[in-house]
C-alpha positions as CSV (number, residue, x, y, z in Angstrom):
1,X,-9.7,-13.1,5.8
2,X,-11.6,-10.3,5.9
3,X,-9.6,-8.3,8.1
4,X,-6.5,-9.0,6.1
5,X,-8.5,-7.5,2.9
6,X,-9.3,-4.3,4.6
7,X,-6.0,-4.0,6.0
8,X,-4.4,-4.4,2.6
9,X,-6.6,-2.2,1.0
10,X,-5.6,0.7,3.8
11,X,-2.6,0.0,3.7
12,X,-2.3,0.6,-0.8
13,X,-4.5,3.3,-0.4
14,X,-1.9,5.1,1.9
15,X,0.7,4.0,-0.4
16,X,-1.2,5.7,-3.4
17,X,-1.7,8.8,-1.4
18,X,2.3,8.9,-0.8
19,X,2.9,8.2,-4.7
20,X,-0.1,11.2,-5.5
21,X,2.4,13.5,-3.5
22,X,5.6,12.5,-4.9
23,X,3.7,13.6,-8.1
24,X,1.7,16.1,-7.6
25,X,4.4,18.2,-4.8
26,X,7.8,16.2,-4.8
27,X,7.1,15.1,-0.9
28,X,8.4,12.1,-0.2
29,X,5.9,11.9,3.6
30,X,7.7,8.5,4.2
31,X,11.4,10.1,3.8
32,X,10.2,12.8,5.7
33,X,8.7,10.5,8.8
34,X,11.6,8.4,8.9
35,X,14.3,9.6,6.8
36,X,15.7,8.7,3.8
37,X,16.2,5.0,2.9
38,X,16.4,3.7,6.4
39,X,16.1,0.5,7.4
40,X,12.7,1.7,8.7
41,X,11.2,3.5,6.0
42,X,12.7,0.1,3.8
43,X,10.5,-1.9,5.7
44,X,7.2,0.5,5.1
45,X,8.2,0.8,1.5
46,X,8.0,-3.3,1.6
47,X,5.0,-3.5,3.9
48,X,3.1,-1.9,0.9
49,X,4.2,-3.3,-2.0
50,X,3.6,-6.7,-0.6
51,X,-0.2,-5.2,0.4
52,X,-0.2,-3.8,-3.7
53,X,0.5,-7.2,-4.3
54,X,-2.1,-9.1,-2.2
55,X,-5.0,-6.7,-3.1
56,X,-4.3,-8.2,-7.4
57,X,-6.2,-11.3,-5.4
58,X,-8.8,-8.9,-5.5
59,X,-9.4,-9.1,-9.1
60,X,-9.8,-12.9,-9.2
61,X,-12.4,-12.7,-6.5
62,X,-14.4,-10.2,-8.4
63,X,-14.0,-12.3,-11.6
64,X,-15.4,-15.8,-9.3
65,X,-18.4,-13.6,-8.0
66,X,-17.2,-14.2,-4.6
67,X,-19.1,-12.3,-1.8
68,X,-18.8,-12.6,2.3
């Protein structure tokens, strides 16, 4: 489970970086890697919501004092 907490993590983090520089310079990296609204950059757009998602678990495991 671990592994799938760190991966998760990386993978919102990179997510946040791409939303910082929408913001911050109007560069869209994943449109530029792999185009506009391809089937591709679809799936890494869905790949990282899904990890934004999974990483709210976070919040209950802080809450239950959980540690590994």
């Amino acid at each position: 489970m671990r592994a799938l907490d760190y991966t998760a993590l990386t993978v919102a983090v990179v997510g946040a970086v791409v939303w910082g520089l929408i913001g911050l310079f109007n560069f869209n990296l994943v449109s530029f890697l792999f185009g506009s609204m391809t089937w591709l950059s679809r799936i890494v757009y869905i790949v990282v919501g899904i990890c934004g998602l999974y990483t709210l678990t976070f919040f209950g495991r802080i809450k239950e004092g959980e540690e590994e």
